[in-house]
C-alpha positions as CSV (number, residue, x, y, z in Angstrom):
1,X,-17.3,-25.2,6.8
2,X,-18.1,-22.6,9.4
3,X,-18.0,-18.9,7.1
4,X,-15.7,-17.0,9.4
5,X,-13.1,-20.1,8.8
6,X,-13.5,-20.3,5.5
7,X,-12.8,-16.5,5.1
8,X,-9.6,-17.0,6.9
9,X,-8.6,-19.6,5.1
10,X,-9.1,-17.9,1.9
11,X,-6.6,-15.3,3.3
12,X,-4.1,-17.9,3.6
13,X,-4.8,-18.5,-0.5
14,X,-4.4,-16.0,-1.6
15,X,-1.2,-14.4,0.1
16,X,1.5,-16.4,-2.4
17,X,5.4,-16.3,-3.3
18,X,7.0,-15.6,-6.4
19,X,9.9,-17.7,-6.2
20,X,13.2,-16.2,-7.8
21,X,16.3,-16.1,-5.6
22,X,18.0,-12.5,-4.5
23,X,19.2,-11.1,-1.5
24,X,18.6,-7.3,-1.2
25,X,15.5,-6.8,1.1
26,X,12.9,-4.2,1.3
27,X,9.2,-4.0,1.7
28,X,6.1,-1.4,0.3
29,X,2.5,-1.6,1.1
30,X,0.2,-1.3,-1.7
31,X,-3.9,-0.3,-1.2
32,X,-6.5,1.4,-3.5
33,X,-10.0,2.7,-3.3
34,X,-10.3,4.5,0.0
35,X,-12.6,7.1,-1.0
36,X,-15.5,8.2,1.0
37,X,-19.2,6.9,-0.2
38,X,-20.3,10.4,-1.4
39,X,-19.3,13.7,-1.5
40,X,-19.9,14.7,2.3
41,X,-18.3,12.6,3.8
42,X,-14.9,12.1,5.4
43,X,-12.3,9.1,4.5
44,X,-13.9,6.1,5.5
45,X,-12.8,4.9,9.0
46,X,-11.0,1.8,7.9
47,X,-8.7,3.8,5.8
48,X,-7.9,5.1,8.6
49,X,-6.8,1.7,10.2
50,X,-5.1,0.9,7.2
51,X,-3.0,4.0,7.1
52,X,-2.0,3.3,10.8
53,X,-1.3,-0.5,10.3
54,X,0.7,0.9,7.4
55,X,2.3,3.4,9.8
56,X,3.3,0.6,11.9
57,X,4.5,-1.6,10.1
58,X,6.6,0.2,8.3
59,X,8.0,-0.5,5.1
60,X,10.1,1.6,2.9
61,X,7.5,3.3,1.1
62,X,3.4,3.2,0.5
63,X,1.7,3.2,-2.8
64,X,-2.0,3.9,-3.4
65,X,-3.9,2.5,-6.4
66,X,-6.1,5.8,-6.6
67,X,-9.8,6.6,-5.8
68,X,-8.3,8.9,-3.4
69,X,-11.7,11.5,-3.4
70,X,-15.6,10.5,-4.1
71,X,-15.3,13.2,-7.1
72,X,-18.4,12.7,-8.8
73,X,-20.8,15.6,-9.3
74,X,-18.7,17.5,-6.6
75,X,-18.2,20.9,-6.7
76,X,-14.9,22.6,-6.2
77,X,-15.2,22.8,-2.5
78,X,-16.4,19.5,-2.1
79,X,-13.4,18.0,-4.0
80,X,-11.2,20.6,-1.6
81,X,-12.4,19.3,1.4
82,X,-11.6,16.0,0.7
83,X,-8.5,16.1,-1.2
84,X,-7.6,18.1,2.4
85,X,-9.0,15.7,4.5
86,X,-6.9,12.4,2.6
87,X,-4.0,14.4,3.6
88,X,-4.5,14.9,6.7
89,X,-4.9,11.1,7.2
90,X,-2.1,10.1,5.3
91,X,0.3,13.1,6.9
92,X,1.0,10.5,9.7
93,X,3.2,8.7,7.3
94,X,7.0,8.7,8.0
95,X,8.0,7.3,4.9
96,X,7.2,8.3,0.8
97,X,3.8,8.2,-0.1
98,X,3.1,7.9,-3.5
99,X,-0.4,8.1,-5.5
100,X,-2.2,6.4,-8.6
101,X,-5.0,9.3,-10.2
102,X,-8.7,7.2,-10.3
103,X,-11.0,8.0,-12.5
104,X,-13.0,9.5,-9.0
105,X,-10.1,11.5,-8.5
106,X,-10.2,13.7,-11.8
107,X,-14.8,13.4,-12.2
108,X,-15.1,16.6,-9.7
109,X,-14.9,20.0,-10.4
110,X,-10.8,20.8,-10.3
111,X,-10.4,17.5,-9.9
112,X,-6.9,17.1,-12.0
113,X,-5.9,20.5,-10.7
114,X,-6.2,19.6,-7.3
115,X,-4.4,16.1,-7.2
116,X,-1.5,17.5,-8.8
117,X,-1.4,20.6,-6.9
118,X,-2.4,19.2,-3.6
119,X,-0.5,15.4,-4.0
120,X,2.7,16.9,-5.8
121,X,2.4,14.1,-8.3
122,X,1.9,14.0,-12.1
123,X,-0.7,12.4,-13.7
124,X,2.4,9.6,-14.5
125,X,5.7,8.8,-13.4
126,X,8.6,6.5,-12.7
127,X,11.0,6.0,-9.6
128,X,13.8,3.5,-8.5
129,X,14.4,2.2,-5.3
130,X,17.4,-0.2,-4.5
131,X,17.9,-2.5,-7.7
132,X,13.9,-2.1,-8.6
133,X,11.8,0.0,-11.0
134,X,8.4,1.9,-10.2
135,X,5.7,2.9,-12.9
136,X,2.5,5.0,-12.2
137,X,0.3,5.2,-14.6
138,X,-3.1,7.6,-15.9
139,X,-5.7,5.2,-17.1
140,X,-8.5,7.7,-17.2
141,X,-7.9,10.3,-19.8
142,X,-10.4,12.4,-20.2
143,X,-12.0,11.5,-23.5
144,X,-15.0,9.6,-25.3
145,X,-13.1,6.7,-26.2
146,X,-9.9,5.8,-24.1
147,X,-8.3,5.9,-21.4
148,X,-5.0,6.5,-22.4
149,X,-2.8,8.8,-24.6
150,X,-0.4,8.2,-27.3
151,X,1.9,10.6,-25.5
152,X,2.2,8.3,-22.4
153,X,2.2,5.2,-24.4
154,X,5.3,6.5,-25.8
155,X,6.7,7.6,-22.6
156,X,5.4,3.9,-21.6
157,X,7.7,2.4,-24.1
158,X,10.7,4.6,-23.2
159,X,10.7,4.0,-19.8
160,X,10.9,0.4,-19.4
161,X,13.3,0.6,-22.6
162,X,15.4,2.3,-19.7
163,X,14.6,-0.4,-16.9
164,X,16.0,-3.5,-18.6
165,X,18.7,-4.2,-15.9
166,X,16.3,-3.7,-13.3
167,X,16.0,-6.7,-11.0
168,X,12.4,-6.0,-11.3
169,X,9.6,-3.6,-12.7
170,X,6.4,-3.1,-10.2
171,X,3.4,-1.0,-12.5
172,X,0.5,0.7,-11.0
173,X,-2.5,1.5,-12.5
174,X,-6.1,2.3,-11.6
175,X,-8.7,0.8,-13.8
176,X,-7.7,-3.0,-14.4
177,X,-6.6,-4.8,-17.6
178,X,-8.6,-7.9,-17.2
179,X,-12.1,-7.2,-15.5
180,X,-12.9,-9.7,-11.9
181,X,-15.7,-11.3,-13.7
182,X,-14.4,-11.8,-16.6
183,X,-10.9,-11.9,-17.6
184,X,-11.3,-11.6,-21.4
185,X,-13.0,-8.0,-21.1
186,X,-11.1,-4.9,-19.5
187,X,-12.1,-1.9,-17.6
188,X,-10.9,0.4,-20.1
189,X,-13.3,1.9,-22.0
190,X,-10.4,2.1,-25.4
191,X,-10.3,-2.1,-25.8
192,X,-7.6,-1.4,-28.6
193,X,-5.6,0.8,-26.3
194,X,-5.5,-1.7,-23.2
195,X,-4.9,-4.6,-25.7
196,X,-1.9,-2.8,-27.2
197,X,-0.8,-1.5,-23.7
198,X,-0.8,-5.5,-22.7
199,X,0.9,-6.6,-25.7
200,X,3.7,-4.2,-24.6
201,X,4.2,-5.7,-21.2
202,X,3.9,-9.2,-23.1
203,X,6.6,-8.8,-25.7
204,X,9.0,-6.3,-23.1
205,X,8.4,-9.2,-20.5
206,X,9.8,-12.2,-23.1
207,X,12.5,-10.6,-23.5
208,X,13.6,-9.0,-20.3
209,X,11.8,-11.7,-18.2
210,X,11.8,-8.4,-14.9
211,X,8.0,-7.6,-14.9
212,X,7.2,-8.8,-11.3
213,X,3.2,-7.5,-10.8
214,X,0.5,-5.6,-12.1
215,X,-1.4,-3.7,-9.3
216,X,-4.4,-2.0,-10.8
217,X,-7.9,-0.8,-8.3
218,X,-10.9,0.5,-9.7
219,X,-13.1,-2.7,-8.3
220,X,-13.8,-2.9,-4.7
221,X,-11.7,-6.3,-4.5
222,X,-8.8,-8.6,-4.2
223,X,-8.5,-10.6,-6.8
224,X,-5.3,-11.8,-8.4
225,X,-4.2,-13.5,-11.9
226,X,-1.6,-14.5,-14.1
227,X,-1.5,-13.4,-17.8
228,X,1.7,-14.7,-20.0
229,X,4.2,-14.9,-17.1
230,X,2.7,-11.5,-15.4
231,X,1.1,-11.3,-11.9
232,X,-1.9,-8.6,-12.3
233,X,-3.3,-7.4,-8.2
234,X,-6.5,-6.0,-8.2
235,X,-5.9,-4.2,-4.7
236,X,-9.5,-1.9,-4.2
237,X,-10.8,-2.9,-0.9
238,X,-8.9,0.4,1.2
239,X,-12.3,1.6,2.5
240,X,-14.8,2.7,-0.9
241,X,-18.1,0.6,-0.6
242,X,-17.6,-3.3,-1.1
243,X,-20.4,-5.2,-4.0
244,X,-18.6,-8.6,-3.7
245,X,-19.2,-11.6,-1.1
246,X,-16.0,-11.9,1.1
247,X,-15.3,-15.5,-0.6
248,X,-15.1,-13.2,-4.0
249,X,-12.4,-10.7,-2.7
250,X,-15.2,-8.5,-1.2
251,X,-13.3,-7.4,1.8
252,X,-10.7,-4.5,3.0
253,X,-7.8,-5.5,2.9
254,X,-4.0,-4.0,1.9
255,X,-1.3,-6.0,0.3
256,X,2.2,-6.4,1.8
257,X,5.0,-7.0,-0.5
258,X,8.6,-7.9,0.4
259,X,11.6,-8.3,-2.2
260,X,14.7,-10.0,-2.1
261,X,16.8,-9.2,-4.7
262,X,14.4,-11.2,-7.5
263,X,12.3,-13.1,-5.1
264,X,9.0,-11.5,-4.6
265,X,6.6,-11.9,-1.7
266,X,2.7,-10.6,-1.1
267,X,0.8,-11.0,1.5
268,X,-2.8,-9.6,2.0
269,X,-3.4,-8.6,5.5
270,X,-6.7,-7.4,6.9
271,X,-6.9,-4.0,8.7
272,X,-7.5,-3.4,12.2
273,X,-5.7,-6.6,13.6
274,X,-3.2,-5.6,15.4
275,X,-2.8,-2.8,18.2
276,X,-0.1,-0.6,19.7
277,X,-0.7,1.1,23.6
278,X,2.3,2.4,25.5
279,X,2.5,3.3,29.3
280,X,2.6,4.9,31.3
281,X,2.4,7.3,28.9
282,X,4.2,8.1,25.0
283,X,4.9,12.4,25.8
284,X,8.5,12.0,26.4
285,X,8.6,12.4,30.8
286,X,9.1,8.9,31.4
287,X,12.6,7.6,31.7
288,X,11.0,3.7,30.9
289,X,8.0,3.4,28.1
290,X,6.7,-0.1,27.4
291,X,5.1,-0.9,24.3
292,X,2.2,-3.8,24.3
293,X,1.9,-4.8,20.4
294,X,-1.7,-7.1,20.7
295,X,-0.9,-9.2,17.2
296,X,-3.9,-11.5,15.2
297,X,-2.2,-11.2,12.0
298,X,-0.9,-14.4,10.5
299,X,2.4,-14.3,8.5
300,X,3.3,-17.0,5.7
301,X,7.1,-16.4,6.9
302,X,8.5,-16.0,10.3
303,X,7.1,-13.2,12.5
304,X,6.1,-10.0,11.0
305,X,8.6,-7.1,11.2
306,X,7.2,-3.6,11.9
307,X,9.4,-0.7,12.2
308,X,7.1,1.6,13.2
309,X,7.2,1.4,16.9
310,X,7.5,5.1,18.0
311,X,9.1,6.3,21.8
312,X,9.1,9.4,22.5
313,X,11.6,9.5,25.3
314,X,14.0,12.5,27.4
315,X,16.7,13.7,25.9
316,X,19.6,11.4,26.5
317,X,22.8,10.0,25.0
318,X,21.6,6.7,24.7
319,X,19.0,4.3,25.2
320,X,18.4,0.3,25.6
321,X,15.4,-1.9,24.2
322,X,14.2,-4.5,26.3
323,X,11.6,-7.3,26.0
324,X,10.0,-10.6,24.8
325,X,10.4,-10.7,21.3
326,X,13.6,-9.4,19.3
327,X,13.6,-5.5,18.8
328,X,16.6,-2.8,18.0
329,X,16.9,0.5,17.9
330,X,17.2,2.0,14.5
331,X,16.8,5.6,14.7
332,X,16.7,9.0,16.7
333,X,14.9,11.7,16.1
334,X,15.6,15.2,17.9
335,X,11.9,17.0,18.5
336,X,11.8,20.7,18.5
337,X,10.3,20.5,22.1
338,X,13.3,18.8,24.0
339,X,12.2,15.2,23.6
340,X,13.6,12.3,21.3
341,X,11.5,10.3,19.1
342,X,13.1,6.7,19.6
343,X,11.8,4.2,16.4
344,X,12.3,0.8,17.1
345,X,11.6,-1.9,15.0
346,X,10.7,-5.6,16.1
347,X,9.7,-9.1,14.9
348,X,6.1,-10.2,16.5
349,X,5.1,-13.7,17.6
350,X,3.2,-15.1,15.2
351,X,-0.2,-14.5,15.6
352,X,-3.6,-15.7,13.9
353,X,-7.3,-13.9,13.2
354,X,-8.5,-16.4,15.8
355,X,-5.6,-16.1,18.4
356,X,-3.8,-13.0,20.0
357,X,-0.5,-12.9,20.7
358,X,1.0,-10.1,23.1
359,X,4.3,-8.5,22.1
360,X,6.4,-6.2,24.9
361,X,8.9,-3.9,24.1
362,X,10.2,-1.6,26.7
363,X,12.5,1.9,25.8
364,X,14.5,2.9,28.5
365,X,17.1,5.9,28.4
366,X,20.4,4.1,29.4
367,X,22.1,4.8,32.4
């Protein structure tokens, strides 16, 4: 079998459904290890990619599995500069952004003080969205033997004591519970303390029976598993150096996940594969602006929805959508200089990574 078509068919693999029936909808995007190759350098350019495929398509929030900065051996400026320079990627984001601390994120000098300072996040942390519970987690304490504290274990245990009506738990974590090549060893460097952190999920889990996935980074991979009912993601290929064979998850990727009320959908989509040009031009003194969406990404259901389609437009009471797939206008946004961001969102033809499809939506401000 021809390498490239292989690849994509391995794709197809490992994109899956969990099937439990619901019916509220929403969607996140999930990535880790995007940090640059040393300490010099800026984020790698397929981050970049995958922050604007992310940006177009969408969903109601993004969640990063950590590696964030190179960190290692860096000095305080170093780790600065590139704590500045993730932000200034990621600032394109119009929708909540929410980080996982990597070990490469607390190694430099200031390391810890800058994520929390810089990313507004603690080292761990909860959050709900619709019927669904969200748990961020440290897995690199600083220390000769662990990589995590009593204190959060406890906090561990509280929190999902306080999430058992939750249609379903999502956890995040950096350095995996079950290593890629081989399952029965762990990436922690505490073995008791990642065993007794999994016997947690297992015995919360037989009883509540709402731990959906596991999404951990740390190796530069997809991989994904099944442990006692669980689904454990390692999600690490955001744009850090890659030491596996694409046929062994060695490839950048993101991961995008859709819930229905108890009915859980991934699907890993490489970066880069579809494209957004508008004309005549996007500055807001054209009463008409098309969209051309070029789309090569393959879907396991229907057309892909992105929401991200951004018109900048003149000021105006109303407008319409036009063109050849179905779009609608969800919102308005007044700009400071006069003009009106118009965000539409629409459902692409299906596409393929072998075959384009070419998607036209068209803004005009109503007459």
């Amino acid at each position: 079998m021809d390498k490239r078509v292989f690849f994509i068919f391995l794709i197809f693999l490992i994109s899956f459904v969990i099937f439990i029936f619901g019916t509220e909808t929403f969607r996140f995007i999930v990535f880790g290890d995007n940090r640059p190759y040393n300490n010099e350098e800026p984020q790698p350019a397929v981050f970049r990619q995958i922050v604007q495929d992310a940006e177009w398509i969408h969903p109601s929030f993004v969640i990063d599995t950590g590696d964030l900065v190179h960190g290692y051996d860096a000095n305080a400026e170093q780790t600065w500069k590139q704590y500045i320079d993730f932000l200034n990627v990621t600032k394109i984001f119009d929708m909540p952004f929410y980080t996982t601390v990597g070990n490469h994120d607390v190694a430099g000098e200031n390391g810890q003080t800058d994520y929390e300072l810089l990313l507004h996040r603690p080292l761990y942390y909860s959050f709900n969205y619709d019927t669904s519970h969200f748990i961020v987690l440290d897995t690199n304490v600083n220390s000769p033997n662990g990589n995590f504290t009593q204190a959060q274990y406890d906090w561990l245990v509280k929190d999902l004591e306080s999430a058992t009506s939750a249609d379903n738990i999502f956890i995040f974590m950096h350095k995996p519970l079950h290593e890629y090549g081989d399952p029965t060893d762990t990436a922690w460097t505490d073995k008791a303390m990642a065993q007794k952190v999994e016997e947690l999920f297992n015995s919360y889990n037989q009883k509540y029976h709402n731990i959906r996935i596991v999404f951990e980074g740390h190796e530069h991979l997809y991989w994904k598993a099944d442990f006692d009912g669980i689904t454990y993601i390692i999600t690490g290929g955001a744009g850090a150096p890659l030491y596996q064979a694409p046929q062994d998850g060695g490839f950048y990727h993101f991961v995008l996940v859709t819930v229905y009320g108890k009915q859980v959908y991934t699907q890993v989509f490489l970066p880069g594969y579809f494209d957004v040009k508008y004309y005549p031009l996007n500055t807001g003194a054209f009463n008409n602006v098309t969209a051309i969406i070029k789309n090569h990404l393959p879907t396991i259901y229907d057309g892909l929805i992105i929401k991200g389609l951004q018109f900048v437009m003149p000021d105006s009471s109303s407008y319409t959508v036009s063109g050849n797939i179905p779009s609608r206008i969800w919102k308005t946004v007044k700009n400071d200089n006069g003009t009106v961001t118009v965000y539409v969102e629409a459902k692409l033809e299906l596409g393929s990574y072998s075959q384009m499809t070419q998607n036209v939506v068209t803004v005009s401000v109503a007459k």
